[in-house]
Backbone of each chain as ProteinMPNN parsed JSONL, in Angstrom:
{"seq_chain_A": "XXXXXXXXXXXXXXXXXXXXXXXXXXXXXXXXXXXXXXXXXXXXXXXXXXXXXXXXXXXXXXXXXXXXXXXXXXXXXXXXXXXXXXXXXXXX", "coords_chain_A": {"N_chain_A": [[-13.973, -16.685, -0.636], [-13.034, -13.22, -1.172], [-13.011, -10.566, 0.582], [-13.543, -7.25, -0.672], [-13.036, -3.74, -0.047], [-14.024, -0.729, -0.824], [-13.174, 2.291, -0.357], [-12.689, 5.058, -1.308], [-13.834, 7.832, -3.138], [-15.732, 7.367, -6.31], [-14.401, 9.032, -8.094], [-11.632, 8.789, -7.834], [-8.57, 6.828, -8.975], [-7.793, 5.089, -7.392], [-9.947, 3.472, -6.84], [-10.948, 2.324, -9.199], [-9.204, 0.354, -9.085], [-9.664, -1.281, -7.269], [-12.137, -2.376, -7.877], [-11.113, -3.34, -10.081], [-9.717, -5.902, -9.42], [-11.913, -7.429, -8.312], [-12.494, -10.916, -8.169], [-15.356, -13.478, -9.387], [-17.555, -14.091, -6.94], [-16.751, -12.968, -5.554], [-16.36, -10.566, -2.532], [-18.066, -7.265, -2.375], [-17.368, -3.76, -0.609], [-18.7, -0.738, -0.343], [-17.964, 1.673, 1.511], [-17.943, 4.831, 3.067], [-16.597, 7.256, 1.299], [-16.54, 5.868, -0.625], [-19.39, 4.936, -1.101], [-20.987, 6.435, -2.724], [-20.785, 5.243, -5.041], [-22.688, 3.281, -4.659], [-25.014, 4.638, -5.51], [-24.673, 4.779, -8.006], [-26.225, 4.244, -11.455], [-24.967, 2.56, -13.411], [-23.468, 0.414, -11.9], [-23.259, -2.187, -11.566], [-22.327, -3.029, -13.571], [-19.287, -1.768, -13.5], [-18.236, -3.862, -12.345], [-17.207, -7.95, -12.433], [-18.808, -10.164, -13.831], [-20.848, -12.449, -10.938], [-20.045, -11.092, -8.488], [-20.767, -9.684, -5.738], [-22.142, -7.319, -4.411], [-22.424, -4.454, -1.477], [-23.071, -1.435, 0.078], [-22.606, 0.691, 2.723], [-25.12, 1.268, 4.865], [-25.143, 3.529, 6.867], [-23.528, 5.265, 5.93], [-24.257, 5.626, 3.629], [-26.492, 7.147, 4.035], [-25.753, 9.268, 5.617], [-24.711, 10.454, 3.722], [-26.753, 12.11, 2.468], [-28.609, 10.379, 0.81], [-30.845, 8.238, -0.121], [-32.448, 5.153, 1.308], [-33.589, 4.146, -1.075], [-32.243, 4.831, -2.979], [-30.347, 3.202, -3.598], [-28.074, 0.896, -5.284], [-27.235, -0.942, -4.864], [-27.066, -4.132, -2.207], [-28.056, -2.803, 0.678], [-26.137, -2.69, 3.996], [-25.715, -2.635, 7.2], [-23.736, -1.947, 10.352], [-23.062, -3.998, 11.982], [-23.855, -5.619, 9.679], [-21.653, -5.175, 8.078], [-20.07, -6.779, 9.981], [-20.292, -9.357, 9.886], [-20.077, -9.79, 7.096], [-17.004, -9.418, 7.063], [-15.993, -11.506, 8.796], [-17.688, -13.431, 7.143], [-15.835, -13.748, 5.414], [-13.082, -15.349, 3.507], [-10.651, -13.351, 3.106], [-9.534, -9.975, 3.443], [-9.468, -7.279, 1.405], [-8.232, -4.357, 1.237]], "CA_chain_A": [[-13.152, -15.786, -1.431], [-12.268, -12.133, -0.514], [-14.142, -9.188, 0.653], [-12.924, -6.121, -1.232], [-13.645, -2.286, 0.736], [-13.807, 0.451, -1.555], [-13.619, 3.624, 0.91], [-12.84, 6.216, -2.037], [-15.118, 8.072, -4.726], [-15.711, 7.043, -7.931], [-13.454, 9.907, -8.889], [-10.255, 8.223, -7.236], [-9.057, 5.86, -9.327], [-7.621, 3.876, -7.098], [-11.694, 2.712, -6.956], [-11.559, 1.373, -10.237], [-7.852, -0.634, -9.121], [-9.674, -2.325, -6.514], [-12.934, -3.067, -8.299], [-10.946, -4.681, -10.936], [-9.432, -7.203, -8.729], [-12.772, -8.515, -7.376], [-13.078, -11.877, -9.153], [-16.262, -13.824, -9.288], [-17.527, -14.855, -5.626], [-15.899, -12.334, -4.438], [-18.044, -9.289, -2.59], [-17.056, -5.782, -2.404], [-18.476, -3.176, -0.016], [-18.647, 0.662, -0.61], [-18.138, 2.426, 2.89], [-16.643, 6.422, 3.22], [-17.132, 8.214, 0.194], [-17.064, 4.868, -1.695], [-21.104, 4.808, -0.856], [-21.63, 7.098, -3.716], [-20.929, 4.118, -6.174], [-24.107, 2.492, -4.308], [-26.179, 5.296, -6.082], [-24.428, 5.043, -9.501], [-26.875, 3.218, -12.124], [-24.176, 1.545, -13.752], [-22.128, 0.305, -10.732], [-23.252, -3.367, -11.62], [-21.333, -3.074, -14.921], [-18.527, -1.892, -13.485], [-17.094, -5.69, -11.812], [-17.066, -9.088, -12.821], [-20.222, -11.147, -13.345], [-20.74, -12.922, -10.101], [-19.091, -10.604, -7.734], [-21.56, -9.587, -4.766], [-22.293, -5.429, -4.449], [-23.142, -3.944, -1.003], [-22.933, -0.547, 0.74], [-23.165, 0.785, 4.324], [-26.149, 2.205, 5.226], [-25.116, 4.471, 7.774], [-22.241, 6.385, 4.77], [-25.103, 6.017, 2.4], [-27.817, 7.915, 4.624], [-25.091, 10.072, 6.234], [-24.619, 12.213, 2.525], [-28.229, 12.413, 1.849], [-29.322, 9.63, 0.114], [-32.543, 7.246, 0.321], [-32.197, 3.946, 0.683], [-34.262, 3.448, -2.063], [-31.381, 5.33, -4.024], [-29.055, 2.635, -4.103], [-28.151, 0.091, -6.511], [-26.878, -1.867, -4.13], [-27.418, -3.98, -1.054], [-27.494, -1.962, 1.88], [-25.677, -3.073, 5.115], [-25.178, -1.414, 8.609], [-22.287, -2.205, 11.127], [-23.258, -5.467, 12.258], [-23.725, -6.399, 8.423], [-20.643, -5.091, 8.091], [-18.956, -7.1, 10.469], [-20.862, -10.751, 9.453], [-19.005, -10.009, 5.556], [-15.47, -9.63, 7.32], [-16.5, -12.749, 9.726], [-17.576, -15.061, 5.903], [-15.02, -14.092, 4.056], [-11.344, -15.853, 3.902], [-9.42, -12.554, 3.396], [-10.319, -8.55, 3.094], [-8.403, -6.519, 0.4], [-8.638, -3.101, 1.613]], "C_chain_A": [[-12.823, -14.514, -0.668], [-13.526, -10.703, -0.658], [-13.364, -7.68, 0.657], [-13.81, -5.094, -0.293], [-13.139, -1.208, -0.266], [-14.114, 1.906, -0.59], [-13.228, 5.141, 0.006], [-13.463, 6.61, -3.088], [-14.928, 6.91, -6.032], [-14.745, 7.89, -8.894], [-11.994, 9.791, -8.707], [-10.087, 7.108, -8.041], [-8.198, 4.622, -9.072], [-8.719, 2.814, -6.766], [-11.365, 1.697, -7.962], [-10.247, 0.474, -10.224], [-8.925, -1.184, -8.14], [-11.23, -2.985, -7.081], [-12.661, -3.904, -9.528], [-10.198, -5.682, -10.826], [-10.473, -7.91, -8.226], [-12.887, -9.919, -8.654], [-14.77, -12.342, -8.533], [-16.573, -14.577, -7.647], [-16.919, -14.492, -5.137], [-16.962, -11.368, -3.991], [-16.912, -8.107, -2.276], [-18.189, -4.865, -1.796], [-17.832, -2.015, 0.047], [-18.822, 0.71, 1.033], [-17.145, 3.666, 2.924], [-17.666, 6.541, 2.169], [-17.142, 6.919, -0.934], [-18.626, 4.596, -1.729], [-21.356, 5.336, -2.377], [-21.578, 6.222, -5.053], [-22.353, 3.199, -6.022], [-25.097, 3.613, -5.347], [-26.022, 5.727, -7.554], [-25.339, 4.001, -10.428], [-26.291, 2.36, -12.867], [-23.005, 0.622, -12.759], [-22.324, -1.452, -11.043], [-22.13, -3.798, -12.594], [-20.267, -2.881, -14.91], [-17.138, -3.123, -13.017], [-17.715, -6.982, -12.708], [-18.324, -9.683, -12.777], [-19.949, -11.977, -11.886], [-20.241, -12.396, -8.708], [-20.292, -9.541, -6.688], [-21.277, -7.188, -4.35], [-22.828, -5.101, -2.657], [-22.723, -2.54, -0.343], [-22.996, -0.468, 2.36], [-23.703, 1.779, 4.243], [-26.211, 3.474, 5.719], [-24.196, 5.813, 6.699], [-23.082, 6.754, 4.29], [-25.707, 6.748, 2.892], [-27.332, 9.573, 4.986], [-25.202, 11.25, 5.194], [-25.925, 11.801, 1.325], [-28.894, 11.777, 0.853], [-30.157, 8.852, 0.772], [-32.061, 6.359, 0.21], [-32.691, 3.551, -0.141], [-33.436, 3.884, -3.426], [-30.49, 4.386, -4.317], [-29.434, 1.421, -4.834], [-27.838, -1.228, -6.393], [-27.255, -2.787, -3.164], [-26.792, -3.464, -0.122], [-27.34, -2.697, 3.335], [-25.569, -2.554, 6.279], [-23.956, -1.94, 9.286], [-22.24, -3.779, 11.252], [-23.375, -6.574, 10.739], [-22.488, -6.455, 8.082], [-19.373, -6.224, 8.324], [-18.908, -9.026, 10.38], [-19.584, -10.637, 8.129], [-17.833, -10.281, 6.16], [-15.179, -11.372, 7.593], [-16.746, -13.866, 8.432], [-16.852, -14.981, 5.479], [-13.606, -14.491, 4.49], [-10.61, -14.613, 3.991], [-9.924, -11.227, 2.832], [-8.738, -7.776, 2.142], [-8.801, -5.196, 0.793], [-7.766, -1.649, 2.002]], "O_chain_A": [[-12.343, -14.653, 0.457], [-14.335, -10.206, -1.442], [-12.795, -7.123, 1.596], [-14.926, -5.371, 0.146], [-11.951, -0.924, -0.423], [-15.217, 2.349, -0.272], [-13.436, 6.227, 0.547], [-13.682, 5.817, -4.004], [-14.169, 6.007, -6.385], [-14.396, 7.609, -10.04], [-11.198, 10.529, -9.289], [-11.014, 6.3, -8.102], [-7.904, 3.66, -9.781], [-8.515, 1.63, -6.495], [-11.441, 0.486, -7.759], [-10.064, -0.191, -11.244], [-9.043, -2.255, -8.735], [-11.484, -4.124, -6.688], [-13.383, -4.778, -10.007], [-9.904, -6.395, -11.785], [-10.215, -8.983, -7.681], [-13.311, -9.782, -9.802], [-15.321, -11.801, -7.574], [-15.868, -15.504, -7.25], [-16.291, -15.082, -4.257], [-18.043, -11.187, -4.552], [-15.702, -8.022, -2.067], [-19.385, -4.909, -2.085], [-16.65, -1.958, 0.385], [-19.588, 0.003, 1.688], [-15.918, 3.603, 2.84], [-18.846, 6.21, 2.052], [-17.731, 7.047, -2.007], [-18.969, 3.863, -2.656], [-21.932, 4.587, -3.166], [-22.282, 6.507, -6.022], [-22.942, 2.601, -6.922], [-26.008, 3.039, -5.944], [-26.692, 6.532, -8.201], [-25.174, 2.819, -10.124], [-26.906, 1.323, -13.116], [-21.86, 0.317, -13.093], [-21.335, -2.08, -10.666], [-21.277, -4.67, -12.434], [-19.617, -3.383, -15.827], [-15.926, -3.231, -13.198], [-18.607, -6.857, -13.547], [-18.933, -9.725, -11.708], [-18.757, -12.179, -11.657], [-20.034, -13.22, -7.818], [-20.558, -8.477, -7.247], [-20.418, -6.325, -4.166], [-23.911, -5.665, -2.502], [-21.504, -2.641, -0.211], [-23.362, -1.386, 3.094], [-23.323, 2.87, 3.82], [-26.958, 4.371, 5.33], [-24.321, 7.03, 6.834], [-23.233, 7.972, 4.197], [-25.722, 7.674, 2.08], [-27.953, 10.624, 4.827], [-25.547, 12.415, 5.391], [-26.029, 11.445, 0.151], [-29.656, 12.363, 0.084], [-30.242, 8.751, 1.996], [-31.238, 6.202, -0.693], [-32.438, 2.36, -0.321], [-33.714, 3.526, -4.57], [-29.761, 4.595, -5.287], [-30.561, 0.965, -5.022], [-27.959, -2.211, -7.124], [-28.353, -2.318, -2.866], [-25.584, -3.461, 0.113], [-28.326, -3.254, 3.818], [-25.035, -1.466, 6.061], [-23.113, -2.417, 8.526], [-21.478, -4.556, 10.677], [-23.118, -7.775, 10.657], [-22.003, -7.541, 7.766], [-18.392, -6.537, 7.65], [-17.972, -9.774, 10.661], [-18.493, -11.208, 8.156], [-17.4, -11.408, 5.919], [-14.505, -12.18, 6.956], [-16.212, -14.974, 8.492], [-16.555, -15.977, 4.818], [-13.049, -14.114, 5.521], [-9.827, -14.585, 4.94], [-10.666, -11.25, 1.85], [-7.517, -7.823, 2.296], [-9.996, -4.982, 0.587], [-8.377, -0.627, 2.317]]}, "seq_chain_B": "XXXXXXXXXXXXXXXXXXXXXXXXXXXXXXXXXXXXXXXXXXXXXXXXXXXXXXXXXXXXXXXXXXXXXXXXXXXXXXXXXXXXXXXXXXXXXXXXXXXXXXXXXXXXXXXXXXXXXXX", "coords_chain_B": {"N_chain_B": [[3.92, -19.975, 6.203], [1.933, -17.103, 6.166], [1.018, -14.746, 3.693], [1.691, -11.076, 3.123], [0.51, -8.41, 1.664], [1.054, -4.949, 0.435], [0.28, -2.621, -0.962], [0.89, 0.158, -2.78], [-0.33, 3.314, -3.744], [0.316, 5.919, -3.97], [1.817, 9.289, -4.92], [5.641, 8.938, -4.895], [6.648, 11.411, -4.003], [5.829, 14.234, -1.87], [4.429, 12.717, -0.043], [3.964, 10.099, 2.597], [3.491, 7.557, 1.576], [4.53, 5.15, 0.358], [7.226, 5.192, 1.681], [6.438, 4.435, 4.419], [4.739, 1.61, 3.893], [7.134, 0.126, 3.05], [8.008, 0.264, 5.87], [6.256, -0.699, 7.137], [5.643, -3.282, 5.948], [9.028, -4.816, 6.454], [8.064, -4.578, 9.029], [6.84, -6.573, 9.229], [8.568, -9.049, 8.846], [9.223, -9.889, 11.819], [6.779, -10.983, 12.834], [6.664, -13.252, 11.493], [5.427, -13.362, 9.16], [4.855, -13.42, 5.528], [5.919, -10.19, 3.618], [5.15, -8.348, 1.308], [5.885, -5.753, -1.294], [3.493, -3.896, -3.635], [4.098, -1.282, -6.434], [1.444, 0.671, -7.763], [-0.38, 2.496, -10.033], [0.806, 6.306, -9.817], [2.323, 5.453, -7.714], [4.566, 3.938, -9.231], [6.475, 5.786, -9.837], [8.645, 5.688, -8.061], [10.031, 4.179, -8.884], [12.193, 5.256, -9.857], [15.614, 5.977, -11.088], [16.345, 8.51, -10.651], [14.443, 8.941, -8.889], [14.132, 11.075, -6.558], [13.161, 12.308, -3.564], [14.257, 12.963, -1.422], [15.167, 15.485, -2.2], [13.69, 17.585, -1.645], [13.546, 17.793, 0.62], [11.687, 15.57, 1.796], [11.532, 12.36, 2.7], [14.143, 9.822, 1.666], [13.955, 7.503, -0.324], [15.718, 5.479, -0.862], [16.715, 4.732, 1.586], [15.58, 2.169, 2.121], [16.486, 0.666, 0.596], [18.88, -1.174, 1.162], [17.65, -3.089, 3.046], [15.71, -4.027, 1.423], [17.134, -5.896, 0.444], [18.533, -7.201, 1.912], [16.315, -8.243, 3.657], [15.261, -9.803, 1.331], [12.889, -8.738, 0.025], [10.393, -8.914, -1.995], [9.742, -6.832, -4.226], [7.141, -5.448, -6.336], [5.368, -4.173, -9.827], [3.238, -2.533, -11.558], [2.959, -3.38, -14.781], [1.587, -1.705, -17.058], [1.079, 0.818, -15.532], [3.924, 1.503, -14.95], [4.743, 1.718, -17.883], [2.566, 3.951, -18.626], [3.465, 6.127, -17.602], [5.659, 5.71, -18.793], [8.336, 5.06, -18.014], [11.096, 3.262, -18.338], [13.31, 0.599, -18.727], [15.765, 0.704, -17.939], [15.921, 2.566, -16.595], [15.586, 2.113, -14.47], [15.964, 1.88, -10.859], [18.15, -0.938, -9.92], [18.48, -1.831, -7.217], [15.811, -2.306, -6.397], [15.443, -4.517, -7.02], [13.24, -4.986, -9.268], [9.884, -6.856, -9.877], [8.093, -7.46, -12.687], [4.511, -6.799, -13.061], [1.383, -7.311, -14.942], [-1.599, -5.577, -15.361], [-3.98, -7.292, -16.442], [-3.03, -9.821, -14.54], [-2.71, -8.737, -12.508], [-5.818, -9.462, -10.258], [-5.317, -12.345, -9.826], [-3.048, -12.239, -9.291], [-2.857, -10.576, -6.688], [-5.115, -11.54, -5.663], [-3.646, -13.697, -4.309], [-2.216, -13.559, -1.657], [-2.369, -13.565, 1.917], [-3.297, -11.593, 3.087], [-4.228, -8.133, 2.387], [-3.441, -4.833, 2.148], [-3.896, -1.606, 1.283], [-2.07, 1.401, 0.51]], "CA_chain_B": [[3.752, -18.256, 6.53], [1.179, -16.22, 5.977], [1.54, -13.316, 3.264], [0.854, -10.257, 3.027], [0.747, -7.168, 0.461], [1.161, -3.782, 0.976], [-0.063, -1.713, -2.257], [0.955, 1.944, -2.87], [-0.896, 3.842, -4.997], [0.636, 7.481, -3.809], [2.94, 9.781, -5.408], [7.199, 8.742, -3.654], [7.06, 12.625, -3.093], [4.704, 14.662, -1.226], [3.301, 11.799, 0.836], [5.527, 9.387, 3.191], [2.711, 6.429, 1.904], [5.623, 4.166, -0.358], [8.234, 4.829, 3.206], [5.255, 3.625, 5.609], [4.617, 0.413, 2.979], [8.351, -0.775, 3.617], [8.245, 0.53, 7.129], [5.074, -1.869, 7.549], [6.559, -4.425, 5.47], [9.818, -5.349, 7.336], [7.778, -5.261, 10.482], [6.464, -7.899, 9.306], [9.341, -10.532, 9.721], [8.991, -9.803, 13.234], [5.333, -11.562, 12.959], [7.042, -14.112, 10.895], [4.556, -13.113, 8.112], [5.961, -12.758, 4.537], [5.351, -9.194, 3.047], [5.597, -7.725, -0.123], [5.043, -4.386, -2.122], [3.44, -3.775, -4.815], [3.56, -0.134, -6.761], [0.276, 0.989, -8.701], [-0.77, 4.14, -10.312], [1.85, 7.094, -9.607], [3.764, 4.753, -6.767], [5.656, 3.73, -9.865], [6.854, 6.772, -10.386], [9.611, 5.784, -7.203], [11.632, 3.17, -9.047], [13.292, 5.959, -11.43], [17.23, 6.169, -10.21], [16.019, 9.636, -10.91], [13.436, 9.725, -8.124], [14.762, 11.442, -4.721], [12.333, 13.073, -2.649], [15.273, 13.865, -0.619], [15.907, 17.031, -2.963], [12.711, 18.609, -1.466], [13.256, 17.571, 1.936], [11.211, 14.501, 2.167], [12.327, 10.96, 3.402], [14.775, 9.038, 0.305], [12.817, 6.156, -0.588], [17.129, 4.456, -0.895], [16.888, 4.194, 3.008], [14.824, 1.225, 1.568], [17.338, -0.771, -0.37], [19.749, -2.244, 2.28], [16.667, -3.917, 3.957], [14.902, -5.214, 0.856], [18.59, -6.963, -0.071], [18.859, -8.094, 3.26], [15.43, -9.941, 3.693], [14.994, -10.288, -0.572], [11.442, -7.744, -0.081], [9.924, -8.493, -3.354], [9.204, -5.475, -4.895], [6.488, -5.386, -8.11], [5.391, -2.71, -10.393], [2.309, -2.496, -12.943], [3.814, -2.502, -16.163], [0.276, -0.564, -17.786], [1.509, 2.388, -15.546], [5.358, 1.877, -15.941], [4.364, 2.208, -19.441], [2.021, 5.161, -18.793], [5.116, 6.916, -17.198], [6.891, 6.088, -19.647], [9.465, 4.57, -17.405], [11.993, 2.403, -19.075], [13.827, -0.717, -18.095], [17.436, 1.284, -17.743], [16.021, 4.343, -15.625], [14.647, 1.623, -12.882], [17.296, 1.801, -10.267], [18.514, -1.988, -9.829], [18.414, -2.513, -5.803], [14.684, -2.843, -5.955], [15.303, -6.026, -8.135], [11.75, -5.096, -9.509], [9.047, -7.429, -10.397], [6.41, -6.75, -13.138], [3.116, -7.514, -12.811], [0.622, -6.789, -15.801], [-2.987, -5.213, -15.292], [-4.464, -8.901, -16.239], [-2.469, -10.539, -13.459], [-3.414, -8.908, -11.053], [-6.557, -10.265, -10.182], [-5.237, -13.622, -9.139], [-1.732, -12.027, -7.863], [-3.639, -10.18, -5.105], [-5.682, -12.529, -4.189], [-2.755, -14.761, -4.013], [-1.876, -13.162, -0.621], [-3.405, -13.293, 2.803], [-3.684, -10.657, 3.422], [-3.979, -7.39, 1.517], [-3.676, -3.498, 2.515], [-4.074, -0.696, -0.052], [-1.85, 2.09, 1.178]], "C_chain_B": [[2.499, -17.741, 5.705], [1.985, -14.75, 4.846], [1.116, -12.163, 3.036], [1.222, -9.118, 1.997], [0.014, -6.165, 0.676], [1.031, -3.066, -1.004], [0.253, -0.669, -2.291], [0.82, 2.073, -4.123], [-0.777, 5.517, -5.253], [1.306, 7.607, -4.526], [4.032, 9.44, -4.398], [6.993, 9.914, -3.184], [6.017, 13.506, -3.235], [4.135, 13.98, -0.438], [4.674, 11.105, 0.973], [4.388, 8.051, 3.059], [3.914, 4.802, 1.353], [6.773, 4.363, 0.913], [7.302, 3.766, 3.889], [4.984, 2.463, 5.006], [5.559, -0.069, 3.393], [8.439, -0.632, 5.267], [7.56, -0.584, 7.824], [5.719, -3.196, 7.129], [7.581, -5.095, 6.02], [9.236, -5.389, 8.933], [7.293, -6.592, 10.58], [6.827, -9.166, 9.486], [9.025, -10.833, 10.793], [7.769, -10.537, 13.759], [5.278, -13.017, 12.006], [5.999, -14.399, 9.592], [5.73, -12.46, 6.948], [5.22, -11.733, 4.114], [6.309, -8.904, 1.483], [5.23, -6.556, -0.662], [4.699, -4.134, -3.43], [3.06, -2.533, -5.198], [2.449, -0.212, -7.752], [-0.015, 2.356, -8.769], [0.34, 4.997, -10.447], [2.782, 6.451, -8.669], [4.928, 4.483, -7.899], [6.407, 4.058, -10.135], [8.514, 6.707, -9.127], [10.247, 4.98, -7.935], [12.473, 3.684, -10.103], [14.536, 5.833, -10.543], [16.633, 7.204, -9.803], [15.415, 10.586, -9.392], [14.282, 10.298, -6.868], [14.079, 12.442, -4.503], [13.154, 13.271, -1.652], [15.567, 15.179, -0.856], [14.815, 18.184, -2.773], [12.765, 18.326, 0.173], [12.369, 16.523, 2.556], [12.01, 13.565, 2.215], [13.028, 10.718, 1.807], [14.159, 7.757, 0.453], [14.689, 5.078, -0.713], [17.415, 3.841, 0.588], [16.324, 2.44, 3.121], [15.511, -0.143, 1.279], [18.145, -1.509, 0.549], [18.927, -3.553, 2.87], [16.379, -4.879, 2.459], [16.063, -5.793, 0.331], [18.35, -7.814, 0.792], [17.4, -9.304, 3.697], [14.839, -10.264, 2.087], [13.26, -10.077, -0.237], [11.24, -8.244, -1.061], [8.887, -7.385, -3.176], [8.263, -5.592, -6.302], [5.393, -3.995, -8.054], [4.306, -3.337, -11.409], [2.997, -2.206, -14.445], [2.724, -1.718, -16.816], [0.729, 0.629, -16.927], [3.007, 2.653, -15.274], [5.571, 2.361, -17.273], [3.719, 3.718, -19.346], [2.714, 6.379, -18.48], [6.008, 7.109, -17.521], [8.78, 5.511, -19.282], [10.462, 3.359, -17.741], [12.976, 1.522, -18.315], [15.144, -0.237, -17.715], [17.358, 2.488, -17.295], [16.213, 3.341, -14.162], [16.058, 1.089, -12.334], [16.941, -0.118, -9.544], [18.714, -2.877, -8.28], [17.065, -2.443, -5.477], [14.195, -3.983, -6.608], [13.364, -5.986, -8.187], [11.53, -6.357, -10.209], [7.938, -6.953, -11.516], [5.168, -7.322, -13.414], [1.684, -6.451, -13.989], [-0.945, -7.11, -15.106], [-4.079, -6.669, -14.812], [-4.215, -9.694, -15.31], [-2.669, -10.173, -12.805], [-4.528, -9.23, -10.137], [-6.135, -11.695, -9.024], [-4.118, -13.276, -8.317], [-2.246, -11.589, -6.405], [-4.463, -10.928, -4.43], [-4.78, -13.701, -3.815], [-2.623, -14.99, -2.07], [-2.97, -13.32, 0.353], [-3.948, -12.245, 3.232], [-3.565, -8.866, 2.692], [-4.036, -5.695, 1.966], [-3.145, -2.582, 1.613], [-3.187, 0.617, 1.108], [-1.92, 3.473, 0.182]], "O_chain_B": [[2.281, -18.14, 4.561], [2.985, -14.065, 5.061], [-0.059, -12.137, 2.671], [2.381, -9.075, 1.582], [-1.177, -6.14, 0.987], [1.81, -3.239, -1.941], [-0.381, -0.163, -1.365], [1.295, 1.548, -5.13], [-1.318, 6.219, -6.107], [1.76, 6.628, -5.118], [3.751, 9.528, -3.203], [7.053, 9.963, -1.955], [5.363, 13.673, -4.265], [3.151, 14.514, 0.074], [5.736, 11.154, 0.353], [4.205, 7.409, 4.093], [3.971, 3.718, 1.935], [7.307, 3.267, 1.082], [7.436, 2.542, 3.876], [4.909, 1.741, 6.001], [5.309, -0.896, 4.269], [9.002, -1.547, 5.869], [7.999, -1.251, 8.761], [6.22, -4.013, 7.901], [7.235, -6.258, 6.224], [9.759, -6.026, 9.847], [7.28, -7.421, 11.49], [6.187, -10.113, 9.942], [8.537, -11.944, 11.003], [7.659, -10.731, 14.97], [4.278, -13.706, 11.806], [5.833, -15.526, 9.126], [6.698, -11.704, 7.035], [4.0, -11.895, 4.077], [7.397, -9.12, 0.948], [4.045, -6.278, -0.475], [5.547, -4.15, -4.322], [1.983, -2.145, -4.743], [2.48, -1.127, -8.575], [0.057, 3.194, -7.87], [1.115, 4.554, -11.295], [3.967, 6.781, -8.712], [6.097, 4.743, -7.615], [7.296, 3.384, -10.655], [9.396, 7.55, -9.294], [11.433, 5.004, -7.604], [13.175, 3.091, -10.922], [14.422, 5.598, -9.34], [16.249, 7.169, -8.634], [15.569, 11.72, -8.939], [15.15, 9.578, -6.374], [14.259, 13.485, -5.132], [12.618, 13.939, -0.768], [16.084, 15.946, -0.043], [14.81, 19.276, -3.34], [11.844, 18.77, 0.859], [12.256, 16.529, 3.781], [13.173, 13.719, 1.844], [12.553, 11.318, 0.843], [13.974, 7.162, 1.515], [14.574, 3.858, -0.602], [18.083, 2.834, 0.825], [16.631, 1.67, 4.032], [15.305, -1.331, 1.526], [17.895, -2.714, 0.581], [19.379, -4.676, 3.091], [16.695, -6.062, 2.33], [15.685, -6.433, -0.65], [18.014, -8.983, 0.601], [17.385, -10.514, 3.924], [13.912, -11.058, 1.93], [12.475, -11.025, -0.24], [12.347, -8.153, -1.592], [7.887, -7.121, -2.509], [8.866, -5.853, -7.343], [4.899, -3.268, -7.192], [4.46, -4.423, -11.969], [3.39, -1.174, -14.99], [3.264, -0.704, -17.259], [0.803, 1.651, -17.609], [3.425, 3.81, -15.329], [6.38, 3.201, -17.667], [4.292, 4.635, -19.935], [2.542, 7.465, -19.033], [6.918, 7.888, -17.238], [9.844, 5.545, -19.901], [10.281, 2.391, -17.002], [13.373, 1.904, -17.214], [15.705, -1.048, -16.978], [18.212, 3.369, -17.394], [16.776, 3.671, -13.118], [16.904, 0.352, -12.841], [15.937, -0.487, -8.933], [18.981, -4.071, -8.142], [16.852, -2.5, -4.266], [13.039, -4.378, -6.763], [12.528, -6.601, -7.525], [12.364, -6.944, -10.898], [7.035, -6.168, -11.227], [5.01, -8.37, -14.04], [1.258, -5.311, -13.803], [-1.404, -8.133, -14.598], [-4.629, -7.021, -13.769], [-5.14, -10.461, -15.044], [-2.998, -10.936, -11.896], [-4.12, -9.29, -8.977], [-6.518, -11.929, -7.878], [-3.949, -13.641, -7.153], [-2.06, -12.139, -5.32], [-4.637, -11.073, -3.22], [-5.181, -14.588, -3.062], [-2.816, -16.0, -1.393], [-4.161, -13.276, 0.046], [-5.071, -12.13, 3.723], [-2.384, -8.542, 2.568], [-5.228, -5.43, 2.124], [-2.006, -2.728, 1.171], [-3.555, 0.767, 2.273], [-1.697, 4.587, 0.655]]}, "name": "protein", "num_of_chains": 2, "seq": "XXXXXXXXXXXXXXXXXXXXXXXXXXXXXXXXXXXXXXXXXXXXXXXXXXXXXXXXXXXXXXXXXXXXXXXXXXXXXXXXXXXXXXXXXXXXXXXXXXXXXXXXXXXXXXXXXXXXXXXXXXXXXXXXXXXXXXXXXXXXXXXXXXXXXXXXXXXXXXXXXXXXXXXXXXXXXXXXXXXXXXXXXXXXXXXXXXXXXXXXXXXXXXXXXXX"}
């Protein structure tokens, strides 16, 4: 399926246009200032059942969060670049 | 062919992101890839006759229309923020032979495409 990139806040809402295209079996990865959705407690609730959550580590760490803050899984570059590498097509 | 979709989600004026969308877009024949645009959010706010960001000194988003005649661009529009704009079926100037594409549809329309870039 398709690997969605959310790279703006939670307060942009072109966020919540691209998290409500992920369908199920799709994944979607916070990187930029989209990280800060990794440390929202409802961020599961905001997509589709089935639809794969992760962040990048290096955004998330960068504006002072723990990894134990997120809600998400956390990725680094090389995780990064595996998602692009499984998925058929990036929406971004 | 391969297709691809070009999203704008800017305001037509103050930002050159809905020019750079078609600018990207027709390069794309050239790669023999089909493109398309689709407005969301305030982009919609370009298919008034009305709109001309020429009248402040920015680009005219009409430099536009010759091309998408000439290779038949499809053009589509959210009707949830045509509606929220208020924008009516007899403002929307007629050489972007719009498409509309509701909230619900999009989902499967975007992932229709191969390829997808949010501008």
């Amino acid at each position: 399926m398709a690997l969605i990139i959310v790279k703006k806040s939670p307060s942009e809402k072109i966020s919540e246009f691209l998290l409500n295209l992920a369908l199920p079996q799709d994944k979607v990865l916070f990187v930029q200032d989209g990280v800060i959705f990794a440390a929202c407690k409802n961020v599961k609730n905001l997509v589709k059942e089935g639809v794969e959550l992760f962040a990048l580590k290096e955004d998330f760490i960068a504006r002072g969060f723990d990894e134990k803050d997120s809600e998400v899984t956390l990725v680094d570059y090389d995780g990064w670049a595996e998602l692009i590498e499984k998925e058929e097509k990036v929406i971004s | 062919m391969k297709k691809v979709l070009f999203a704008v989600y800017t305001s037509p004026v103050g930002s050159i992101w809905i020019n750079e969308a078609f600018r990207s877009a027709f390069g794309m024949y050239g790669e023999d890839l089909e493109p398309a645009v689709l407005f969301v959010e305030e982009a919609v706010l370009a298919v008034r006759s009305s709109c001309k960001p020429e009248l402040i000194g920015c680009l005219p988003l009409a430099m536009t229309f010759k091309y998408i005649e000439k290779y038949q661009t499809p053009v589509y529009a959210v009707k949830e923020d045509l509606d929220k704009f208020n924008i009516k079926e007899d403002e929307i100037a007629p050489q972007w032979n719009l498409k509309i594409v509701s909230k619900d549809e999009l989902p499967e329309f975007v992932h229709s495409f191969d390829k997808v870039v949010i501008f």
